[in-house]
mmCIF file of the N, C-alpha and C atoms, coordinates in Angstrom:
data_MODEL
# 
_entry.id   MODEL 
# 
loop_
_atom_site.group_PDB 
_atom_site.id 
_atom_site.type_symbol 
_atom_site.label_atom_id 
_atom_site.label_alt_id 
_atom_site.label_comp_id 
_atom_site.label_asym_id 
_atom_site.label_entity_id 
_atom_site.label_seq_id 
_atom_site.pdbx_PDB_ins_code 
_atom_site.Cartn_x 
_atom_site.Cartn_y 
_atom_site.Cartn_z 
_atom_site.occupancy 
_atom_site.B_iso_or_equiv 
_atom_site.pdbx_formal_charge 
_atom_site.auth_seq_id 
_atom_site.auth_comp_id 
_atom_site.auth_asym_id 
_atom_site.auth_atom_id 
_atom_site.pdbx_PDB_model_num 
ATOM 1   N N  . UNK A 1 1  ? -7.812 2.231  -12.305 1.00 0.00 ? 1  UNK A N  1 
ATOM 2   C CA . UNK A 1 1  ? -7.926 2.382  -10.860 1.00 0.00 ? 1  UNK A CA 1 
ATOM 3   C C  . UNK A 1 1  ? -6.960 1.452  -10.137 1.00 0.00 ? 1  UNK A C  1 
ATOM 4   N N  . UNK A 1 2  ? -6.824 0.106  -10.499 1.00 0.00 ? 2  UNK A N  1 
ATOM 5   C CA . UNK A 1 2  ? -5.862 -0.965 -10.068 1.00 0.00 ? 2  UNK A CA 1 
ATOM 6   C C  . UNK A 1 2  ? -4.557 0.082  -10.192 1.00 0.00 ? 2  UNK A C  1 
ATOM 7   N N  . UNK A 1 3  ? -3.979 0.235  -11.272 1.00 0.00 ? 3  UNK A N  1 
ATOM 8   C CA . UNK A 1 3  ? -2.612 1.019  -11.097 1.00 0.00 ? 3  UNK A CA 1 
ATOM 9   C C  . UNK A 1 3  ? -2.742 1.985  -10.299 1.00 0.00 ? 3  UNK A C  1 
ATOM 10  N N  . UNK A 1 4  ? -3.560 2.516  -10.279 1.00 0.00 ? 4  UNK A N  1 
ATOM 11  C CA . UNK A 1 4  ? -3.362 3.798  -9.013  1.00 0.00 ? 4  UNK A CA 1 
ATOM 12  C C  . UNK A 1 4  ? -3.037 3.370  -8.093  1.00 0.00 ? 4  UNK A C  1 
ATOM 13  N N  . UNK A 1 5  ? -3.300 2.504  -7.029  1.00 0.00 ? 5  UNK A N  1 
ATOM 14  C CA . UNK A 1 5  ? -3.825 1.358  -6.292  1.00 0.00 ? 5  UNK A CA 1 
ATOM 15  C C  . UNK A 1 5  ? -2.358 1.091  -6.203  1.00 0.00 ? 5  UNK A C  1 
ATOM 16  N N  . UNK A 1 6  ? -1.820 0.228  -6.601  1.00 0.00 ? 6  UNK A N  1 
ATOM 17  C CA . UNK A 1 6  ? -0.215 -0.511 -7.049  1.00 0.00 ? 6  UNK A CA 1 
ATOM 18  C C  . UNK A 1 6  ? 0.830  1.133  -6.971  1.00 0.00 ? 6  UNK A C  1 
ATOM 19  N N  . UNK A 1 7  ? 0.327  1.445  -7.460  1.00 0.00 ? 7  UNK A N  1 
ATOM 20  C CA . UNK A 1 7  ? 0.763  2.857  -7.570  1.00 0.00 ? 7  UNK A CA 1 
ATOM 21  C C  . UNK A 1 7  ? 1.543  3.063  -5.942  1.00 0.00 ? 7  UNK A C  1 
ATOM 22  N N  . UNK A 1 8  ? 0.316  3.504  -5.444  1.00 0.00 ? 8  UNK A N  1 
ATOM 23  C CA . UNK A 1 8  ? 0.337  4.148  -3.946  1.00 0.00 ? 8  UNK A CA 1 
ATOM 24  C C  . UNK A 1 8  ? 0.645  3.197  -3.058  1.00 0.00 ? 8  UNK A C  1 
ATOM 25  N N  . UNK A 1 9  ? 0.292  2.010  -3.023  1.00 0.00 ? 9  UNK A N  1 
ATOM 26  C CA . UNK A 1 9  ? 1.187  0.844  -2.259  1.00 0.00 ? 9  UNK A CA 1 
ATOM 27  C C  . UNK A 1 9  ? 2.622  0.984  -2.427  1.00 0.00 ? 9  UNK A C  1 
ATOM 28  N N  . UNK A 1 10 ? 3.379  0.885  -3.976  1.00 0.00 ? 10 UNK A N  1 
ATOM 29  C CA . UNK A 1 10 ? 4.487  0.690  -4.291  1.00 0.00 ? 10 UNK A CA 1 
ATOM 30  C C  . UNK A 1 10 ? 4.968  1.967  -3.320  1.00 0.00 ? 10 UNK A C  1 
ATOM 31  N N  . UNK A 1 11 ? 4.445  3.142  -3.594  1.00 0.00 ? 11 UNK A N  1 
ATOM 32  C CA . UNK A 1 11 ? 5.178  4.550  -2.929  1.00 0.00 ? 11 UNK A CA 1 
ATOM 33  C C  . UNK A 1 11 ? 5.265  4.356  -1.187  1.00 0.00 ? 11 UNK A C  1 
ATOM 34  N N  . UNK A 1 12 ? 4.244  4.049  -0.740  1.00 0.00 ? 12 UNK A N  1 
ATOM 35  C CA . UNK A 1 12 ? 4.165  3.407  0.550   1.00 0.00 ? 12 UNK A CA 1 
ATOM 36  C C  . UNK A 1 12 ? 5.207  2.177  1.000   1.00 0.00 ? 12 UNK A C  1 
ATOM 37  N N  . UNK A 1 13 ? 5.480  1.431  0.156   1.00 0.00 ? 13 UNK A N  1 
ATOM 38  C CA . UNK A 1 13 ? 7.140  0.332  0.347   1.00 0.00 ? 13 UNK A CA 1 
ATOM 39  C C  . UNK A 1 13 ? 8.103  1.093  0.141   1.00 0.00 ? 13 UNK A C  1 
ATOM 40  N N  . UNK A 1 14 ? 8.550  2.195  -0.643  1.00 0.00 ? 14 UNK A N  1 
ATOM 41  C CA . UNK A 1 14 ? 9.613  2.962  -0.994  1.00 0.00 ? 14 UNK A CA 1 
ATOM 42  C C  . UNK A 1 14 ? 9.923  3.754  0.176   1.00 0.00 ? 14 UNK A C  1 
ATOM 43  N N  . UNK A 1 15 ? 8.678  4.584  1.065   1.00 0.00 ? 15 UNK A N  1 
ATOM 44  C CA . UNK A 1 15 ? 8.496  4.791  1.639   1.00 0.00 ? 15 UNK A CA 1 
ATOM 45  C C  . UNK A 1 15 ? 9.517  3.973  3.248   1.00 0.00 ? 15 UNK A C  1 
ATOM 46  N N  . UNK A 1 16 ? 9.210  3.475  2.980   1.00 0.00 ? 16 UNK A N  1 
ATOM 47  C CA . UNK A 1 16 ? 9.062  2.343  4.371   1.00 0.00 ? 16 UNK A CA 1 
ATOM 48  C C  . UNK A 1 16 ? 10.715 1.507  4.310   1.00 0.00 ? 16 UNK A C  1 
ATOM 49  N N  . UNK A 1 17 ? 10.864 1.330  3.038   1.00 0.00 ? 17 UNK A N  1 
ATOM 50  C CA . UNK A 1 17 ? 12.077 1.180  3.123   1.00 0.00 ? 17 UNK A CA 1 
ATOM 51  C C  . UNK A 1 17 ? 13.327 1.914  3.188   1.00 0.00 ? 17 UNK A C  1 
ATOM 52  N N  . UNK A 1 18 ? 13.061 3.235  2.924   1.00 0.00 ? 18 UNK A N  1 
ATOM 53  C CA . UNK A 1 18 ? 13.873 4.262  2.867   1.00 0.00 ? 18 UNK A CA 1 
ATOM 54  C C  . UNK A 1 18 ? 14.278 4.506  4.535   1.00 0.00 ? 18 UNK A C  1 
ATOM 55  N N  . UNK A 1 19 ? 13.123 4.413  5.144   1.00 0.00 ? 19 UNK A N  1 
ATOM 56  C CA . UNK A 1 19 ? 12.881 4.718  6.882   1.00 0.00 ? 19 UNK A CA 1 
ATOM 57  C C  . UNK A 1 19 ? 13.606 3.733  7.264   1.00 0.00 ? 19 UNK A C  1 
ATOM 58  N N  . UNK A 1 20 ? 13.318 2.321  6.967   1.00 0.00 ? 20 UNK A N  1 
ATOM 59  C CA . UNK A 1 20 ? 14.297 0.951  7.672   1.00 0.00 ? 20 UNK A CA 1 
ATOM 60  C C  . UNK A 1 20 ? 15.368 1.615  7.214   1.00 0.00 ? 20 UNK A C  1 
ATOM 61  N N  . UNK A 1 21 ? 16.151 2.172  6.643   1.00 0.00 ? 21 UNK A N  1 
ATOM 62  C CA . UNK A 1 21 ? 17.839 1.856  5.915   1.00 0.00 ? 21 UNK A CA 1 
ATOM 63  C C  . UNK A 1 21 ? 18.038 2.708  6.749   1.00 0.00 ? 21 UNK A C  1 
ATOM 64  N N  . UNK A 1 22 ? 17.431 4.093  7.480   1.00 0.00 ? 22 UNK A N  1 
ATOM 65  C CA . UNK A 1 22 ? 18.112 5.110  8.450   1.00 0.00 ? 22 UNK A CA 1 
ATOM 66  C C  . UNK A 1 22 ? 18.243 6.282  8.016   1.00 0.00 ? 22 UNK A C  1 
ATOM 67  N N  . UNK A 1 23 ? 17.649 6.526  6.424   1.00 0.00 ? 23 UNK A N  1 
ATOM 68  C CA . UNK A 1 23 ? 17.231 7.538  5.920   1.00 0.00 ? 23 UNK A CA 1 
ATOM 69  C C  . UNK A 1 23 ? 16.493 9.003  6.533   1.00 0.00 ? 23 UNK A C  1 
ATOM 70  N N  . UNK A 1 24 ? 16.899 9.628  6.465   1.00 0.00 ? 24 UNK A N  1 
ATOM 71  C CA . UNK A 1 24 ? 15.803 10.703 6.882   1.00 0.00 ? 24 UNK A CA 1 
ATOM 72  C C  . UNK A 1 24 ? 13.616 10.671 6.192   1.00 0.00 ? 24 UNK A C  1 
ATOM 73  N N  . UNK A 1 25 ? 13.215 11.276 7.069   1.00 0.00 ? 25 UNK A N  1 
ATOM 74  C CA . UNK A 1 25 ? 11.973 10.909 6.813   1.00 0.00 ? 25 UNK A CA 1 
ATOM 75  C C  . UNK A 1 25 ? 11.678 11.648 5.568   1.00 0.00 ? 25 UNK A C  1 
ATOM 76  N N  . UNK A 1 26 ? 12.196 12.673 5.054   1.00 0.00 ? 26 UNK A N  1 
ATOM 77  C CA . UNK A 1 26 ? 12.108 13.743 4.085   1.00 0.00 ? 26 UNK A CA 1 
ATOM 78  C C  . UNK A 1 26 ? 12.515 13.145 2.778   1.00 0.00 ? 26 UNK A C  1 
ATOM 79  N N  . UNK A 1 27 ? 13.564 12.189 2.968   1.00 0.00 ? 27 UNK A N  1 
ATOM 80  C CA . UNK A 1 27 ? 13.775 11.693 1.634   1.00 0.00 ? 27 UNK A CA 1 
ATOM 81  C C  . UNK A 1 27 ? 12.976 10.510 1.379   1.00 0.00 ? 27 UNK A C  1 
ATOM 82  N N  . UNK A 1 28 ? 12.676 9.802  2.173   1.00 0.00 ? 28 UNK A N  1 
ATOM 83  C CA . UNK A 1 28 ? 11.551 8.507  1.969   1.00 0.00 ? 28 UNK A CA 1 
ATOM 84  C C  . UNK A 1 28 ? 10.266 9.610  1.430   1.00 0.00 ? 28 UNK A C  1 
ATOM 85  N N  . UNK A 1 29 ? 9.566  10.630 1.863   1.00 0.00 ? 29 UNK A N  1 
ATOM 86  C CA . UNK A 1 29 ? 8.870  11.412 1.433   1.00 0.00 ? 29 UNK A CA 1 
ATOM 87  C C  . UNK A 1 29 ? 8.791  11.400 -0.208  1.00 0.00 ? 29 UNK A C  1 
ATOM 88  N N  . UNK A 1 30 ? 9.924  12.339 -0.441  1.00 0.00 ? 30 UNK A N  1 
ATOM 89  C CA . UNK A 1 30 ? 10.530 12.643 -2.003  1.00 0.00 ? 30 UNK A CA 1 
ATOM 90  C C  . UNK A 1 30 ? 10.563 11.553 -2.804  1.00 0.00 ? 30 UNK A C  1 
ATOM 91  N N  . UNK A 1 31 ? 11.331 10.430 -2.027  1.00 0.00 ? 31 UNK A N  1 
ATOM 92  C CA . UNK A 1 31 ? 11.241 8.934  -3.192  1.00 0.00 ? 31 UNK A CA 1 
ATOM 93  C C  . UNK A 1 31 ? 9.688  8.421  -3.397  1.00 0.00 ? 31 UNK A C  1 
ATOM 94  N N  . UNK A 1 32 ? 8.458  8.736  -2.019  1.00 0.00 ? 32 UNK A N  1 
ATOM 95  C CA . UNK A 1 32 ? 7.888  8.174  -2.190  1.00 0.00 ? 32 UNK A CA 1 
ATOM 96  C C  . UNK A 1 32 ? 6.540  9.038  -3.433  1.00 0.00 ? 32 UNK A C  1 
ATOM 97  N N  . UNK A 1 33 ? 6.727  10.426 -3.038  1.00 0.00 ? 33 UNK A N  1 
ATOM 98  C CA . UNK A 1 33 ? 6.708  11.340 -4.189  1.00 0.00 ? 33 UNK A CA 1 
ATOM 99  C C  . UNK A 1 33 ? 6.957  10.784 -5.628  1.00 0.00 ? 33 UNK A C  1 
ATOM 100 N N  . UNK A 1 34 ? 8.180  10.881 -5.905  1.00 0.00 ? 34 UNK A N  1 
ATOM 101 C CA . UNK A 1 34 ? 8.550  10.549 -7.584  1.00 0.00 ? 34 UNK A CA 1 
ATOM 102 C C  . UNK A 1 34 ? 8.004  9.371  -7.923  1.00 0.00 ? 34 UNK A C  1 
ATOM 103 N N  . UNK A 1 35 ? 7.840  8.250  -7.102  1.00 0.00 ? 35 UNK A N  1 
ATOM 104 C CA . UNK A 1 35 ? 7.220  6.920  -7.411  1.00 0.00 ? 35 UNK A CA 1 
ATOM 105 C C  . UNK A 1 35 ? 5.822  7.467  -7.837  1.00 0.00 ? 35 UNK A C  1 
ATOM 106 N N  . UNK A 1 36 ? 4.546  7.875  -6.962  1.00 0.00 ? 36 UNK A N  1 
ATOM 107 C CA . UNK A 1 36 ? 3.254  8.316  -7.376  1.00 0.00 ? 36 UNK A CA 1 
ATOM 108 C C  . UNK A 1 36 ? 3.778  9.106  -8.818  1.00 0.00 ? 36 UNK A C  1 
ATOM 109 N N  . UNK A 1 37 ? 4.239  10.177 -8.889  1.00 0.00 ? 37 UNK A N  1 
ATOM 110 C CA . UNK A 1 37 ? 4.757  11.168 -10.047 1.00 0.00 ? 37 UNK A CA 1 
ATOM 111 C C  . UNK A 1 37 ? 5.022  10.015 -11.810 1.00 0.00 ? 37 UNK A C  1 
ATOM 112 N N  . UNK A 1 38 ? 5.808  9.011  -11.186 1.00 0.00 ? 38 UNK A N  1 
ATOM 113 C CA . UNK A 1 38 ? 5.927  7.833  -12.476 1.00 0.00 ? 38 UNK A CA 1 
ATOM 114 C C  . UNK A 1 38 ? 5.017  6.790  -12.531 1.00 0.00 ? 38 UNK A C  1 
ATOM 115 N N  . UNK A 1 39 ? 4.355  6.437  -11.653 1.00 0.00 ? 39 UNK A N  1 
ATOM 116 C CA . UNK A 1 39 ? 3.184  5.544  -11.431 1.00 0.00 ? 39 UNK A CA 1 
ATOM 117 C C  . UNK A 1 39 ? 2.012  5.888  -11.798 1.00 0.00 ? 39 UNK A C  1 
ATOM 118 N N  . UNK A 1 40 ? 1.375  6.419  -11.862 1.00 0.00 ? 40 UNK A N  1 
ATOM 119 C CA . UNK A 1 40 ? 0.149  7.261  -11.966 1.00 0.00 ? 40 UNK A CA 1 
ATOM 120 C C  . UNK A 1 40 ? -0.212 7.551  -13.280 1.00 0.00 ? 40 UNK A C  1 
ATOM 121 N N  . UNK A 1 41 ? 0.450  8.721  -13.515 1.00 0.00 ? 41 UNK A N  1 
ATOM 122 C CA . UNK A 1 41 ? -0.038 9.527  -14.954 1.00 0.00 ? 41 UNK A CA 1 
ATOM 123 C C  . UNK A 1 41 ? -0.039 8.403  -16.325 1.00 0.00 ? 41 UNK A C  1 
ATOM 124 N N  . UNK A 1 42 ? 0.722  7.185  -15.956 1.00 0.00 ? 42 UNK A N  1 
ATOM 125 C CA . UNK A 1 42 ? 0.665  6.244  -16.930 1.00 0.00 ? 42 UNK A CA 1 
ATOM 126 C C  . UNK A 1 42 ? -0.740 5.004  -16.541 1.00 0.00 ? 42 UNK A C  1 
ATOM 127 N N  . UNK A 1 43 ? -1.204 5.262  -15.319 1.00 0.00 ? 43 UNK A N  1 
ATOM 128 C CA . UNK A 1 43 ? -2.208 4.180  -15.265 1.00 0.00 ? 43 UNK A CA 1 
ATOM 129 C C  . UNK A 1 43 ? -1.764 3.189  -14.684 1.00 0.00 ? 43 UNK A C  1 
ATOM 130 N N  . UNK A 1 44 ? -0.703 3.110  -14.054 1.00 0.00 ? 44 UNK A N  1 
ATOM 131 C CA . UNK A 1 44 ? 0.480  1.852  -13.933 1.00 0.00 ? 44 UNK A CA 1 
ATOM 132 C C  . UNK A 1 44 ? 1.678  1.719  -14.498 1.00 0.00 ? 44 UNK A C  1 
ATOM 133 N N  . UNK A 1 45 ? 2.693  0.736  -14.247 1.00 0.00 ? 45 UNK A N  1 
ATOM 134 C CA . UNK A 1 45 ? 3.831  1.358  -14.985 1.00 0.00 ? 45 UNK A CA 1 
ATOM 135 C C  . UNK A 1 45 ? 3.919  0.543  -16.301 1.00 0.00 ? 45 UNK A C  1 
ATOM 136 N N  . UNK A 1 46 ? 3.811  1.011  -17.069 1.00 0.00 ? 46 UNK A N  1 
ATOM 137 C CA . UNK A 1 46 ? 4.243  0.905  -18.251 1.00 0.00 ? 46 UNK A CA 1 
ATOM 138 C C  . UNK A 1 46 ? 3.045  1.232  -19.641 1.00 0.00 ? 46 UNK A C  1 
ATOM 139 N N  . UNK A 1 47 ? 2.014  0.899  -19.091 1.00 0.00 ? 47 UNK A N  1 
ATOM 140 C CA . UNK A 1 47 ? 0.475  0.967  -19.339 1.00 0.00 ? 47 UNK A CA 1 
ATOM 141 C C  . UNK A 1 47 ? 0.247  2.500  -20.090 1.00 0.00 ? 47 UNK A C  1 
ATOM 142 N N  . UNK A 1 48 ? 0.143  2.508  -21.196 1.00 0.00 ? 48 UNK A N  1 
ATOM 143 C CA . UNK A 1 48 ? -0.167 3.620  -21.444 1.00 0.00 ? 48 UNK A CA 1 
ATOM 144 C C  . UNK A 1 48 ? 0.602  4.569  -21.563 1.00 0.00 ? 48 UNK A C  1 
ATOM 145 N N  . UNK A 1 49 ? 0.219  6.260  -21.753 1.00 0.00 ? 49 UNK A N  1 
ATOM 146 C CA . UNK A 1 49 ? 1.700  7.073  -21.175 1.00 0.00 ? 49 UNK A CA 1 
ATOM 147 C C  . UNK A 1 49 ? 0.695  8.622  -20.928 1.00 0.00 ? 49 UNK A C  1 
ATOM 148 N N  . UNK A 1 50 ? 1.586  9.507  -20.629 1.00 0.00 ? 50 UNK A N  1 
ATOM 149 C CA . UNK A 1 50 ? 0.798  10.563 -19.470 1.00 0.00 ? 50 UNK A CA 1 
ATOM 150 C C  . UNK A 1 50 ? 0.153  11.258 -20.737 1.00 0.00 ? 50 UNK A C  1 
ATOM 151 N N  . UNK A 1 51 ? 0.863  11.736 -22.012 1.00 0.00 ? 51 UNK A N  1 
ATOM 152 C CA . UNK A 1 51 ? -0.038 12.151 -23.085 1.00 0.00 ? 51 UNK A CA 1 
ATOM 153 C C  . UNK A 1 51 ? -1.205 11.741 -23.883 1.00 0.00 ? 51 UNK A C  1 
ATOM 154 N N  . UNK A 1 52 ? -0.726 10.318 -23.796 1.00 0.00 ? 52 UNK A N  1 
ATOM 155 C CA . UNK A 1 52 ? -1.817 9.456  -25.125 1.00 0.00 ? 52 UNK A CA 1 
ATOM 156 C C  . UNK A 1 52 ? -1.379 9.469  -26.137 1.00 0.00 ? 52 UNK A C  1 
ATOM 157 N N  . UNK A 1 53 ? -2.097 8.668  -27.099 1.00 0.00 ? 53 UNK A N  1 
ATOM 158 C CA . UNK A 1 53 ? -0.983 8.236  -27.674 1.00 0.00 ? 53 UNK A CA 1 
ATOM 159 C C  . UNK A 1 53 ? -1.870 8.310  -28.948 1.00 0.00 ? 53 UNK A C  1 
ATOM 160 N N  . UNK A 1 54 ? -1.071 8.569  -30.673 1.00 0.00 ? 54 UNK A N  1 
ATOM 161 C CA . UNK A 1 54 ? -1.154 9.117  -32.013 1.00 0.00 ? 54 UNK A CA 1 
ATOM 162 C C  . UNK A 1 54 ? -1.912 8.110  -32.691 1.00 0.00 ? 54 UNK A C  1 
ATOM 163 N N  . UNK A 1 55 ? -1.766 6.759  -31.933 1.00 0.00 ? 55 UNK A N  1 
ATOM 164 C CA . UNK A 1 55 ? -1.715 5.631  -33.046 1.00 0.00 ? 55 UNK A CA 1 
ATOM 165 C C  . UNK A 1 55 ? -2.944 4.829  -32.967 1.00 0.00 ? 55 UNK A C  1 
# 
């Protein structure tokens, strides 16, 4: 739940910084998109992975 959490904050700064630089709002969107998309399905980043694992 914490990584989710970290997750959606992190996408929310990506977010936010994309908007400060003068970006269009659509691409802060999309970046903030792919961040949840790599954040998430692992639990956090690095934590785990979206399949599970053999071992």
């Amino acid at each position: 739940m914490i990584g989710v959490l970290i997750a959606v904050l992190f996408a929310a700064l990506v977010w936010a910084i994309c908007v400060a630089l003068g970006l269009p709002s659509i691409v802060g969107i999309v970046a903030a998109i792919l961040v949840l998309l790599a954040g998430i399905p692992s639990g956090g980043y690095g934590l785990g992975s979206r399949f599970g694992s053999r071992y």
